[in-house]
N, C-alpha and C positions, 0 to 999 in steps of 0.2 A: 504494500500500500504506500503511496506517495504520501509523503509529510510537507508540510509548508509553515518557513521560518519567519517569527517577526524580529528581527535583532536591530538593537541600536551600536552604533559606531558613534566613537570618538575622536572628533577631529582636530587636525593639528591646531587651528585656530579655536581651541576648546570649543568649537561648539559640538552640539550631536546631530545626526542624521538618522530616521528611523528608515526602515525600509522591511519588505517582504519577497522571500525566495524561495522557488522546491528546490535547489541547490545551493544551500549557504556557503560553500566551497568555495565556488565557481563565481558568486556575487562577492563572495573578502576579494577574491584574486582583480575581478574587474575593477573594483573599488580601487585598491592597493596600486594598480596598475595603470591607470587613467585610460581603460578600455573603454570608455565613451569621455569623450573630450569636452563634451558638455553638461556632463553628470556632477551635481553641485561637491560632491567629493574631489574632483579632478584637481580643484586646485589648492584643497583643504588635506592636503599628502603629507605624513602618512596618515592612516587612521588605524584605531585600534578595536576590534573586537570587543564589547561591554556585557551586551547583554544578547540571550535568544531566547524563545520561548515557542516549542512545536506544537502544530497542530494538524489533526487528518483532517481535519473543513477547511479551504481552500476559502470559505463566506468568512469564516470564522478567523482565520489569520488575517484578513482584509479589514475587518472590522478593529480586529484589535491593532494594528498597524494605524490606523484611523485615528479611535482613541488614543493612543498614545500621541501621536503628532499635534493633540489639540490640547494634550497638558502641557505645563508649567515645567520649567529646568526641574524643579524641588522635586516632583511626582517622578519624573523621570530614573531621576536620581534615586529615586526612595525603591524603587524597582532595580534598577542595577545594583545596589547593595544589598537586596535580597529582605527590605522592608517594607514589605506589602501591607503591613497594620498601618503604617503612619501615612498610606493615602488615603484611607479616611478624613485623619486631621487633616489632613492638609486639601483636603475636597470642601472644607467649612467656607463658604462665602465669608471674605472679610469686608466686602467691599458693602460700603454704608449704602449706598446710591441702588442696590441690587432689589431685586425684586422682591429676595428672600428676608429683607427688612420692609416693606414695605407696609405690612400691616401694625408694624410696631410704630411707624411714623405716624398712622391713620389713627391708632388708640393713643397715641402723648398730642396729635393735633384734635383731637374731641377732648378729651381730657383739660386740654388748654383754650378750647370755645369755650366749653361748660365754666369753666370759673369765669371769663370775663362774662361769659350772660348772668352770672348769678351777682356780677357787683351792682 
């Protein structure tokens, strides 16, 4: 049965690359090698092996190649050292402005009508 890899790379300009392969061999080697001259690796040389994660669904390594590319350096990170608990915390919406605050601003702005109609 064919397997399909989601691994991230680490580039020489620190940053990461995520990517998905049924030959993760053969994707280091092109990578490593600047077998496509236009593949954002090509000029981020070398890069190093971090992280892989197999899968038999082919939807299913797409998907999660997906999610990861749409996390944060920290989540990333928190996966390549093999700390899979701490993306939870680090999934908490910090951001005040977010949607997931949004009812808290609804009951401190009723909260603050109510006393000025009561003066």
């Amino acid at each position: 049965m064919e397997t399909y890899t989601v691994y991230i790379l680490k580039c020489a300009d620190n940053s990461y690359y995520t990517g998905v392969t049924n030959d993760i061999d053969r994707r280091f080697y092109e990578h490593q090698n600047a077998v496509n001259p236009t593949c954002y690796t090509a000029r981020k040389r070398p890069v190093i092996l971090l992280f892989c994660e197999h899968f038999e669904d082919i939807n299913e390594a797409i998907s999660f190649e997906k999610q990861i590319k749409g996390w944060t350096r920290k989540k990333k990170e928190a996966i390549i050292n093999d700390n899979w608990n701490k993306l939870k915390e680090l999934a908490v919406c910090k951001n005040t402005t977010s949607h997931t605050n949004f009812t808290k601003k609804l009951t401190s702005l009723s909260l603050t009508s109510q006393k000025t109609n009561q003066k």
